[in-house]
Each structure stands twice: as structure tokens, then as C-alpha cells.
N, C-alpha and C positions, 0 to 999 in steps of 0.2 A: 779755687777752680771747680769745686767739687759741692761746695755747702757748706757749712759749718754744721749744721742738724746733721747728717748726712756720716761727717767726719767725724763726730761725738758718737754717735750710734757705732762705727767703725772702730774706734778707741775700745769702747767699751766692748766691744765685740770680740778686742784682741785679748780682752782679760780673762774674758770668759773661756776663751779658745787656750789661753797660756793656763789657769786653773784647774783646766782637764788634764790638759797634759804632764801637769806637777802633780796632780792627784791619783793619777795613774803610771805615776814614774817608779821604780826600784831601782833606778841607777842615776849616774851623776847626769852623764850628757841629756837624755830627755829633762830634767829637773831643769839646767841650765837655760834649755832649749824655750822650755813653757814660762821659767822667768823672765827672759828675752821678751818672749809677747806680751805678759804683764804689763811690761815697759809701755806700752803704747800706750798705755792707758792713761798714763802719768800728761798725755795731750789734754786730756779734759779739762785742766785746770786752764792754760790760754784758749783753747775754745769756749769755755762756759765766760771766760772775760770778755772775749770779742763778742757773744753773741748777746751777753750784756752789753753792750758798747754800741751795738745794732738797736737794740729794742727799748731801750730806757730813753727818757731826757736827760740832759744833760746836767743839774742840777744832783739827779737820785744813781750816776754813775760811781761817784768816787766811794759811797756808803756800801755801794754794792760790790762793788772790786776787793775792798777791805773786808767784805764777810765771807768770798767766795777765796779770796788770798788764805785767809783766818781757816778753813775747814780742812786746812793743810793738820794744822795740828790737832784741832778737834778728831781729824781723821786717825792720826795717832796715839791720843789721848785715849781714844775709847777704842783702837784695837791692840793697846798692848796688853793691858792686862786682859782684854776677852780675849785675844789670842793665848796668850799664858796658860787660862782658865781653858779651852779648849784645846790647849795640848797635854796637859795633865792630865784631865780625863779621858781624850783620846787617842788621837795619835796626830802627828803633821800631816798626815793626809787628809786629814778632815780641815784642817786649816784653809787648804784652797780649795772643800767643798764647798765651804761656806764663802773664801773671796767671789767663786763662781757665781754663787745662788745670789748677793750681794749685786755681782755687775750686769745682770741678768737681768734682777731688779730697777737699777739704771737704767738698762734699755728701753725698759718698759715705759717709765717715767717721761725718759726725754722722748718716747714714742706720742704719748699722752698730753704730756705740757710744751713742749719747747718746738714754736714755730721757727721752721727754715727762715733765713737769710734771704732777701733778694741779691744783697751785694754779691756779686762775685767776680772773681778776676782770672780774666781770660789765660792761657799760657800750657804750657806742658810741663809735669814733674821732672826735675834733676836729677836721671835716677844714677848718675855717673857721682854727678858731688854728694847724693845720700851715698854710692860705694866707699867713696873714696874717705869720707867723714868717719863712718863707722869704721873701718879700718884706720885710721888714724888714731882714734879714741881707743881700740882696743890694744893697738899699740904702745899707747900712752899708760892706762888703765890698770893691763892684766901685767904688768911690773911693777907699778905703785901697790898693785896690792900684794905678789909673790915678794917683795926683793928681800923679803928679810931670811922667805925660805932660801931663796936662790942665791942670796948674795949680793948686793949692792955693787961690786964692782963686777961678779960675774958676765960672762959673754955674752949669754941670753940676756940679762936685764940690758945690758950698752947695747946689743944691738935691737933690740927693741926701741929703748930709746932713743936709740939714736934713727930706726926705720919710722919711730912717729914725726919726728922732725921732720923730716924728709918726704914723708906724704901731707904733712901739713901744709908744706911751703906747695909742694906741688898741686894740692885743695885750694890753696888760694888764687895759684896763679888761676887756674881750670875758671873756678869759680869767677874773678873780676872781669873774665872773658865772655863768661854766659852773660845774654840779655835780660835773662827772669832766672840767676843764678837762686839754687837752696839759702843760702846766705847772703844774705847785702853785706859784703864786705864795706864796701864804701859808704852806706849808709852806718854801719857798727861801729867803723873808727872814729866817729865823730865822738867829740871827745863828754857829751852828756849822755851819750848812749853807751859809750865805751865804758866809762865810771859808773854809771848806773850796771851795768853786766859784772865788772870785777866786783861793785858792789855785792851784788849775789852770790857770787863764787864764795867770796866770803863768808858771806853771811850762811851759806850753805853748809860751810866748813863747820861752823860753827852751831848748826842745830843738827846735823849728824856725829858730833863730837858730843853732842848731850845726849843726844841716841843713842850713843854707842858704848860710852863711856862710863855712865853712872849705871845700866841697868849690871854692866860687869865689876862694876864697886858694890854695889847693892846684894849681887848675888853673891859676891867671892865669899868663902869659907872663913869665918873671923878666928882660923888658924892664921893666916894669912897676916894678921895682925892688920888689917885695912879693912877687910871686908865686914859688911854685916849679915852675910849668911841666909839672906831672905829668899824664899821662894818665885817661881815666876810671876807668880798671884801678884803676891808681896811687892814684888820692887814695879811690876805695872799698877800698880794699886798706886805705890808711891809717886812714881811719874803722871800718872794721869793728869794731875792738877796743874800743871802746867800747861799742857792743849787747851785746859778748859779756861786758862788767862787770854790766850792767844787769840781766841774765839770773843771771851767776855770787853776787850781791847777793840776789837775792829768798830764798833761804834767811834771811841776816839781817835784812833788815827782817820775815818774818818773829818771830823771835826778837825784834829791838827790840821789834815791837807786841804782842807777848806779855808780855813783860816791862816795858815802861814805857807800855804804849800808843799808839796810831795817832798823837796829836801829837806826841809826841816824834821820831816815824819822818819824819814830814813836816818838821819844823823843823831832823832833820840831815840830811833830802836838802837842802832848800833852801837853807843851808848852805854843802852840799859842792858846788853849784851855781856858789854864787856864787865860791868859793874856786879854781873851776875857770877862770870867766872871767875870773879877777883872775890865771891866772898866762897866759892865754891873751894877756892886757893889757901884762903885761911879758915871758914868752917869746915872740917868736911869727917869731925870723929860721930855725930849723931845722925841719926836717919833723917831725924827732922831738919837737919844744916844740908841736905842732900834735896829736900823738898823743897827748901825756899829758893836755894840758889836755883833749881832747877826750873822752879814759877817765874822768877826774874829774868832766867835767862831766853822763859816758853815768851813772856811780855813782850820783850825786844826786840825778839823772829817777827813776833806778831804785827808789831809797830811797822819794821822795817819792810817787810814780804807784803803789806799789803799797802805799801809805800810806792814800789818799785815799776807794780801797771801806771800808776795813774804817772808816774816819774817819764818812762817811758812815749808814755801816750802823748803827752804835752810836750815830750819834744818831738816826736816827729809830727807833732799835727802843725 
């Protein structure tokens, strides 16, 4: 409706606005509040595909999709341990000076290189099904991540969950009623769109599970008899090498998707996925059985996530 140049400048715009506000936070709710905006940011990755998808031929699409998929983890790879290394030295508030100066940077970029869209599509924002969504999600969400403070079968987490059920259903019905609904419901449940999205979910689960998981193996105290007691340097140091698979890969799953197409590129990421946690499963007393499994498992994301546009794209064209 709006541009896609337009809507990226706008994204990045929210990050910059959410890094002031975390940089300038001493309590919880502002931090929360500027994370929030953050969030928007995370648009730039299907904007920069679409507005690839506009400007390329059709032939130099699917290489491009696969390296702009891939800087997902390059983007992690090289902010974990420099974030490490800048919280050591300074403080977390300096963390989102720097995400600031960074998305600032962006603007300027996509200001400079990235010509607007002519495409664009008539209609008016859903700003009832965005209410209704994010309330849904937070429903959903903010008990998957309290319920072990709260209690699993506690009141607050059932009825939570149980009030996200219930705006869901009612999100949808809303939604299959609008003409230019936030969601194509009807278009999603088709069932190569549908598997291609749980695909994600998954696959999602499964690189924030490597996130999240090894740099807290990595750090724990080897009183602990599991840990190896590394610093934040240290255990970002160690992961790093894994973005930097995920990135050095988009070349070939290019190529796979050329040659056998987007399922096959998805079915040997997730895969090599799995193959990753399964040696993570029986290797896991050396730091170096932490790095391999952790490249194997960065490979697989890689494979798979830059699988999923071009997956998508080919079925609804």
C-alpha cells in the first residue's frame, strides 16, 4: 500500500526509535517497551526479499533470496560474541547504542541504494486484526515463557491460555470476513503454504534452541559438572562459526533449488538439522563437540531458511 523502500526505511526506523528507548531505560517496562520497537525491524528481511523479487530477473532470484535468508545468521554470528565483547567492557546500555548507530546506518544505505517499487496494492491496514493478533500472541506467549514461574496448571497460565484460544478463533473468524484481511487465512491453509509455515515454526524452534542453549552450556560453571565455564567472549567466539556456515551455504542451496527445487533444499536442511542435534546428543563433554554440532546445526537453518521464500513464492505464483 505504502512502498516497500518506504516500509524498510520505516522498520528500520522502529529500531532505531526502540534502541533509544532501551539505552535510556533503568527499568523494566521502558526496556520492554523499546524491545517492542526493535521488533519491527525484524520486517526487513521479507521486505528486502520482495523488493528483490521486484528488481532482479528471474533466473538471479533464487541466489539472492538464499544470501539475504543466510544474513539471518551471519547477523548473529557476528553479534554475539561483539556483543559479549561490548558488554564486558561497557555496559548493556551501550549495546543498543551501537544497535542504534547500526540501524541508522541502514537508513542511510537503503536511502542511497534501494530504489522504490512501482508495484503496489491498493487497500487499507487491518488495524482491528493487527489488535486482535497481538493480543492473541501475547496471550499465547507471555505463559509459554512465565509457566514454570507461575505454575503450569496455575489460574493465570489456564486462563491465559485458554483467553489465547479464544481471541484466536475470534482473529480468524474477523479476519475470513475482511476483503484485504492482515492474514489470508484462505490463502495459508492451503496445504503447501500451510507445511511450508509449520515448516518454519519448526525450524525456528530449532535455531533459537541453539541460541539459547549452548551459549548457557558453554557459560555454566564446570562446578556444575556440564558446563565449561567460558566467558561471554568465549562461548560467542565459539558459536560464531556457525553464522558463518549458514552464510558460506546460501551459494548452494541456491544451486539445490535450481536444480531439484525449494523441497528438496528444505527437507536436506532439516535434515542436517537434525543430524546436528543428534551429534550434539552424544558429543557434548568438549568445547570443540559444541562447535561442530553447532556448524552443522548453523548449515541446516541455512539450507532450510533460505529454502522457504523461494518455496513459498512458487506456490502462490
Amino acid at each position: 500500500m505504502f512502498g516497500k523502500r518506504r516500509m524498510l526505511i520505516a522498520s528500520l526506523g522502529m529500531m532505531v526509535l526502540g534502541s533509544a528507548v532501551c539505552a535510556l531505560s533503568t527499568t523494566l517496562v521502558p526496556l520492554v517497551v523499546g524491545r517492542t520497537l526493535q521488533g519491527a525491524a525484524v520486517g526487513a528481511i521479507p521486505l528486502g526479499i520482495a523488493i528483490l523479487r521486484d528488481e532482479l530477473p528471474p533466473k538471479k532470484i533464487p541466489g539472492a533470496m538464499a544470501t539475504i535468508s543466510a544474513t539471518l545468521g551471519v547477523g548473529g554470528a557476528i553479534g554475539l560474541p561483539f556483543a559479549a565483547f561490548v558488554a564486558q567492557l561497557t555496559n548493556w546500555h551501550m549495546l543498543f547504542v551501537v544497535s542504534g548507530i547500526i540501524g541508522a546506518l541502514g537508513i542511510a544505505a537503503v536511502l542511497y541504494f534501494v530504489p522504490e517499487s512501482p508495484q503496489r496494492n491498493p487497500g487499507r491496514f487491518d488495524f482491528v486484526g493487527a489488535i486482535l493478533l497481538s493480543i492473541a500472541l501475547v496471550l499465547l506467549l507471555l505463559p509459554v515463557s512465565k509457566g514454570n514461574t507461575w505454575g503450569w496448571t496455575s489460574p493465570t497460565t489456564i486462563g491465559m491460555f485458554t483467553g489465547s484460544v479464544v481471541v484466536f478463533v475470534g482473529w480468524g473468524v474477523y479476519e475470513l470476513r475482511r476483503p484485504r484481511p492482515l492474514v489470508d487465512l484462505r490463502l495459508s491453509r492451503r496445504r503447501p503454504i500451510l507445511m511450508t509455515n509449520l515448516a518454519s515454526i519448526a525450524l525456528g524452534f530449532a535455531m533459537y534452541s541453539n541460541a539459547l542453549a549452548f551459549p548457557q552450556l558453554l557459560m555454566a560453571p564446570t562446578e556444575t559438572g556440564y558446563g565449561f565455564g567460558l566467558s561471554m567472549v568465549a562461548a560467542g567466539l565459539v558459536l560464531a562459526p556457525s553464522g558463518l556456515v549458514m552464510m558460506a551455504l546460501s551459494p548452494v542451496s541456491a544451486r539445490i533449488t535450481q536444480g531439484f527445487g525449494p523441497r528438496v533444499t528444505l527437507a536436506c536442511g532439516a535434515a542436517i538439522v537434525g543430524i546436528g542435534y543428534l551429534v550434539a546428543y552424544v558429543l557434548y563433554t568438549e568445547v570443540w563437540h559444541i562447535l561442530v554440532a553447532a556448524m552443522v546445526i548453523g548449515a541446516g537453518i541455512g539450507l532450510a531458511f533460505a529454502a522457504m521464500p523461494a518455496l513459498i513464492m512458487q506456490r502462490c505464483h
